[in-house]
C-alpha positions in Angstrom: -119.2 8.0 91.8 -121.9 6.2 93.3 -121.0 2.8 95.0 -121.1 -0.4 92.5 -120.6 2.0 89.6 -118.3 0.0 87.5 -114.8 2.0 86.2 -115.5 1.4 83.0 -119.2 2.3 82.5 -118.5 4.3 79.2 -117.3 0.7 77.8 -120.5 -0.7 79.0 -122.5 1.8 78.1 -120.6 1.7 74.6 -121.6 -1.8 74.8 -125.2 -1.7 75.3 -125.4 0.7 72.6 -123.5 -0.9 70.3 -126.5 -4.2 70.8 -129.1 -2.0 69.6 -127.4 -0.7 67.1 -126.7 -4.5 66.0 -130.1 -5.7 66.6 -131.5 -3.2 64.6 -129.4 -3.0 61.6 -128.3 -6.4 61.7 -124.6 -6.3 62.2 -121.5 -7.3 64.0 -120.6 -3.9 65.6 -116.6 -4.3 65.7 -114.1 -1.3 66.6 -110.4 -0.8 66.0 -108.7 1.9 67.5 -105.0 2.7 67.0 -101.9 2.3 64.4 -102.2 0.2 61.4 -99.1 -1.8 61.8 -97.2 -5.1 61.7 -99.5 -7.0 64.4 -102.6 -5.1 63.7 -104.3 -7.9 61.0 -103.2 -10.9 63.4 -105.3 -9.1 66.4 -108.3 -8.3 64.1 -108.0 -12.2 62.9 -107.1 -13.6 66.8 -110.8 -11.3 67.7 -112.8 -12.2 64.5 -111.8 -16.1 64.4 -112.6 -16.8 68.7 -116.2 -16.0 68.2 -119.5 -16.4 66.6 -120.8 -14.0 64.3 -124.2 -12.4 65.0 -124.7 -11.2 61.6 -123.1 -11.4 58.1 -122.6 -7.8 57.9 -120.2 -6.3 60.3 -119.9 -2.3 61.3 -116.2 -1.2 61.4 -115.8 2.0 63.9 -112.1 2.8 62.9 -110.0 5.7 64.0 -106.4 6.0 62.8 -103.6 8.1 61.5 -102.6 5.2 59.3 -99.6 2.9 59.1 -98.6 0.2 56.7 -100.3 0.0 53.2 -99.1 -4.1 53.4 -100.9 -4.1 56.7 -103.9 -2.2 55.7 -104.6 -4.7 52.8 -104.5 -7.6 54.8 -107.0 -6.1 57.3 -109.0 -5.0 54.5 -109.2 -8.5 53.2 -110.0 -10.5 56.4 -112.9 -8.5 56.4 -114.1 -9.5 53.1 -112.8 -12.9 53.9 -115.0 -13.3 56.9 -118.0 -11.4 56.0 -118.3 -11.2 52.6 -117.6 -8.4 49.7 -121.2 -6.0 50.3 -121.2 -6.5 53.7 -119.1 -4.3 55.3 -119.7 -0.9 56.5 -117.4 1.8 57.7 -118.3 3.9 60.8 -115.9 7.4 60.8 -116.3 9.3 63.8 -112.9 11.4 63.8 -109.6 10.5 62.0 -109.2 7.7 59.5 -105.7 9.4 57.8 -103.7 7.2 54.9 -104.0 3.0 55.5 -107.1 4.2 57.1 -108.4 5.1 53.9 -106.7 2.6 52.1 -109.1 0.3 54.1 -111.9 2.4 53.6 -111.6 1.7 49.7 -112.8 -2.0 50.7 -116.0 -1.4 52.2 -119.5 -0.7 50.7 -121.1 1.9 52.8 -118.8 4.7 54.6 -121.0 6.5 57.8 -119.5 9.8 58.7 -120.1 12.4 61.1 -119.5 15.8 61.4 -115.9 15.6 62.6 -115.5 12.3 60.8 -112.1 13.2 58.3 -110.5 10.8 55.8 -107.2 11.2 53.8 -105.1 11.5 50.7 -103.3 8.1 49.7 -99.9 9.5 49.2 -97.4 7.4 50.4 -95.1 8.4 53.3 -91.4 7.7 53.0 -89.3 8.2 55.8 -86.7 11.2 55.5 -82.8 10.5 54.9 -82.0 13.6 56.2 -84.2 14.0 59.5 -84.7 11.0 62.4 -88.0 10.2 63.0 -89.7 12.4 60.4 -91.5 11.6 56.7 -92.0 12.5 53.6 -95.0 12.6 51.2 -94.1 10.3 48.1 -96.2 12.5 46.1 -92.8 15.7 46.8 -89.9 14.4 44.5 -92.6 13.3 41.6 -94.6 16.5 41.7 -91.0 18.3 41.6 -89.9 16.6 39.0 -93.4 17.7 37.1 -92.9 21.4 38.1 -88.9 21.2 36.9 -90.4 20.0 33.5 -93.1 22.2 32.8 -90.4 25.2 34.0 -88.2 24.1 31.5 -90.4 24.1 28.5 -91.4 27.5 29.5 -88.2 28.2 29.6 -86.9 27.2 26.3 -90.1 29.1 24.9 -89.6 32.1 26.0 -85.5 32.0 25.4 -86.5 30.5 21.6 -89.0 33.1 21.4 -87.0 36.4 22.4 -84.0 35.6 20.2 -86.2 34.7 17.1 -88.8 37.4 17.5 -86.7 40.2 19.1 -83.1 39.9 18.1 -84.1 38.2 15.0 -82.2 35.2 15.1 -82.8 32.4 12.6 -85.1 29.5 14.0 -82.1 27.1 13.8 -80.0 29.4 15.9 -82.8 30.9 18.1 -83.9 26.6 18.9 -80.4 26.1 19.6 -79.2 29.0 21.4 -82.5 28.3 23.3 -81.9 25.1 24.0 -78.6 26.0 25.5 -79.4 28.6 27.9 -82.5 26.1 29.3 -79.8 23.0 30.0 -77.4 25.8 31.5 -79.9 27.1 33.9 -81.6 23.6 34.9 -79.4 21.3 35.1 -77.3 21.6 37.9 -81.5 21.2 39.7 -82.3 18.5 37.8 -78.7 16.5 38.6 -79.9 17.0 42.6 -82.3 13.9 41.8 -81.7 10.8 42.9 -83.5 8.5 40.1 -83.2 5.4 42.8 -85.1 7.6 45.2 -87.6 9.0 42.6 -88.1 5.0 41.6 -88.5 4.4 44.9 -91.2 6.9 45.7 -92.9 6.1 42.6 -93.1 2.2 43.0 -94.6 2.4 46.3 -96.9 4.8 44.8 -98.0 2.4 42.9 -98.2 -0.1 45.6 -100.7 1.8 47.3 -102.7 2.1 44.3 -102.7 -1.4 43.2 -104.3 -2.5 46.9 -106.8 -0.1 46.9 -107.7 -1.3 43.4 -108.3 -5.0 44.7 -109.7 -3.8 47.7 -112.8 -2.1 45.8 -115.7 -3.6 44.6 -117.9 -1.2 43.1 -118.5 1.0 45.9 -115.8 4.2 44.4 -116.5 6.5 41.6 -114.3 6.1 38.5 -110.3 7.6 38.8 -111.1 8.0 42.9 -108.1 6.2 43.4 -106.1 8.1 41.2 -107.7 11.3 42.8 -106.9 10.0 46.3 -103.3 8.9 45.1 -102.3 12.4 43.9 -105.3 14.8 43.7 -105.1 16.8 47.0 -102.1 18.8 47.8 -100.8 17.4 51.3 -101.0 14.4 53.2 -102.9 15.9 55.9 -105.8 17.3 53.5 -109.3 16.5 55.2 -111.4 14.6 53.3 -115.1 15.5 54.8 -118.5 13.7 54.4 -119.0 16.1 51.3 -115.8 15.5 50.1 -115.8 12.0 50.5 -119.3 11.6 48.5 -117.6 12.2 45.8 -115.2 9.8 46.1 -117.3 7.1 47.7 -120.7 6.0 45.7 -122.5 5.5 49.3 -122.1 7.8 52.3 -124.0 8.6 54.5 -124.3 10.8 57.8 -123.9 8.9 61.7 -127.6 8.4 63.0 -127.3 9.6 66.6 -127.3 6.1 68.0 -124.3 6.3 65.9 -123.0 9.8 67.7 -124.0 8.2 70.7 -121.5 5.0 70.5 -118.4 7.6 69.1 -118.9 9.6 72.2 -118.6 6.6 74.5 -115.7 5.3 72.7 -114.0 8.5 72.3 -111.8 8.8 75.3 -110.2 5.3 75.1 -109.7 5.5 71.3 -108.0 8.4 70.9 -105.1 7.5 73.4 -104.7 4.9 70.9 -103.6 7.8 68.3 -101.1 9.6 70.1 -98.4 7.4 69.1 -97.8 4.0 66.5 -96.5 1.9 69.4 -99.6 2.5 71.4 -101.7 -0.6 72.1 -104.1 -0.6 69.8 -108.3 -1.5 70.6 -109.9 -3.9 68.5 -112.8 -5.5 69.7 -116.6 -6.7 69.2 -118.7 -4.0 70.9 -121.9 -6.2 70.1 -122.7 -9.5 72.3 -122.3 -13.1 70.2 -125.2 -14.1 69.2 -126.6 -16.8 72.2 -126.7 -19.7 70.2 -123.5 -20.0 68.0 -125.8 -20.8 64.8 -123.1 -18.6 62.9 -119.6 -19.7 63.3 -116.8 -17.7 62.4 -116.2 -19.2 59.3 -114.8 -17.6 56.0 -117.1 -16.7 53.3 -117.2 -20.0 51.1 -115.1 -19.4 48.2 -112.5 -17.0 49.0 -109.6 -17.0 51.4 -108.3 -13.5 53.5 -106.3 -12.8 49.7 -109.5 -13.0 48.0 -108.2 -16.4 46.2 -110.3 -19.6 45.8 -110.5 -22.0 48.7 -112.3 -25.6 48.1 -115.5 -26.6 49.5 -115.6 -26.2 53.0 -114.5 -29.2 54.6 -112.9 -29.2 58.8 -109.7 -29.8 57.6 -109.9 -27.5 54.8 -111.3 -24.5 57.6 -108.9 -24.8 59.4 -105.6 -24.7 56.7 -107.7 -21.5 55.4 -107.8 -19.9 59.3 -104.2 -20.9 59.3 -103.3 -19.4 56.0 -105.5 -16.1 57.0 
């Protein structure tokens, strides 16, 4: 390394990058890097609120393997609190996995590149039987769908046999039928816990319910239901091509784009490796050098997308305070 080289030229370089990409797109080039968890929305507010903003519109450069659906929301809506619904984009280099995604529902433009892979929504619940490991939500209600549709076909082709081939009356065929079927299922169907099914199913539609108030126009019809319960693991990769059909505007990483996601690479993905890693959140563009744009919310909605008065000192600052 040559002398003077700074340690942490890839940041720099990142940084320099990330001001062209700024100045000629117009945005507020901001990265975050790690878990979504308890913490995660104070340390995007702490970064957002101690500067000025350069532009309205900001570029998000995310890479996660989740966390909190609660969390996710309330990152999602500082965005929109700050810069405004239709001004936020969503740069995915590599993994954006569950909240990620959940997040992603909030923004108007999602930029992917080749590796760039989003999730399925399904909820994870941790296990009662293993430490330390989850469960898809999506497992005990899509059993409970198989058990059904099993014991339907079931009773059909008991009914069926006895009426058809031992010639049984319809009366005695239903109720022979009917018999067999509870006698064969339902020692399964007495291994569910309804409190645990409820469980699995509210939270569900937890998930749902924030990615519905997180969009504004920028998902096809029933994506959230499709995201929700329309891919067959949690760990299904959601490509660009996927993800256009999920997602009315997508579009592929320019390589100024590539360019800043291979600087950043290195540091962000140590972020990934485990929840209680620190996390990177930060502006890679400069503030602007005259603060003409303060970090004030977006007149008219606070960080839960309610109604905030005109904007008065006193009044900024009870909203930053409720943020």
């Amino acid at each position: 390394m040559p002398n003077g080289t700074p340690k942490n030229s890839k940041l720099e370089a990142a940084k320099e990058k990330a001001t062209a990409i700024s100045t000629q797109q117009s945005v507020d080039v901001l990265q975050f890097a790690g878990s979504i968890y308890p913490g995660a929305h104070d340390q995007l507010l702490k970064v957002i609120s101690s500067r000025s903003r350069r532009s309205e519109k900001v570029l998000l450069v995310l890479a996660t393997l989740g966390g909190i659906p609660d969390e996710a929301y309330r990152i999602g809506m500082c965005l929109q609190h700050f810069y405004g619904k239709g001004n936020l984009q969503l740069f995915v280099w590599g993994l954006c996995k569950s909240a990620g995604t959940l997040l992603a529902c909030g923004c108007d433009e999602i930029i992917m590149s080749n590796k760039a892979e989003l999730g399925p929504l399904d909820i994870q619940i941790r296990s009662r039987e293993e430490v330390g490991e989850y469960n898809s939500g999506l497992i005990p209600i899509q059993a409970m769908e198989s058990l059904r549709s099993e014991s339907f076909k079931a009773f059909s082709d008991f009914f069926l046999k006895l009426r058809d081939g031992f010639q049984f009356s319809t009366r005695l065929a239903a109720e022979t039928a009917s018999g067999l079927t509870v006698g064969l299922l339902s020692g399964v169907f007495g291994q569910f816990d309804p409190m645990r099914l409820g469980e699995m199913m509210r939270a569900m539609m937890i998930m749902g319910d924030y990615g519905k108030r997180l969009s504004h126009g920028n998902m096809h019809e029933e994506a959230i239901e499709r995201l929700l319960s329309g891919y067959p693991s949690h760990g299904f990769v959601i490509d660009r091509t996927e993800a256009q059909t999920l997602f009315r505007v997508v579009r592929a990483s320019t390589p100024a784009e590539e360019e800043l996601a291979r600087l950043i690479r290195d540091d962000s993905m140590k972020t990934l490796g485990s929840p209680t890693a620190p996390r990177i959140i930060q502006y890679l563009s400069p503030e602007p050098p005259e603060k003409a744009t303060p970090s004030d919310p977006v007149k008219g909605q606070d960080s839960n997308g309610q109604g905030t008065p005109e904007k008065h000192p006193k009044n900024t600052k009870r909203a930053r305070e409720n943020s």
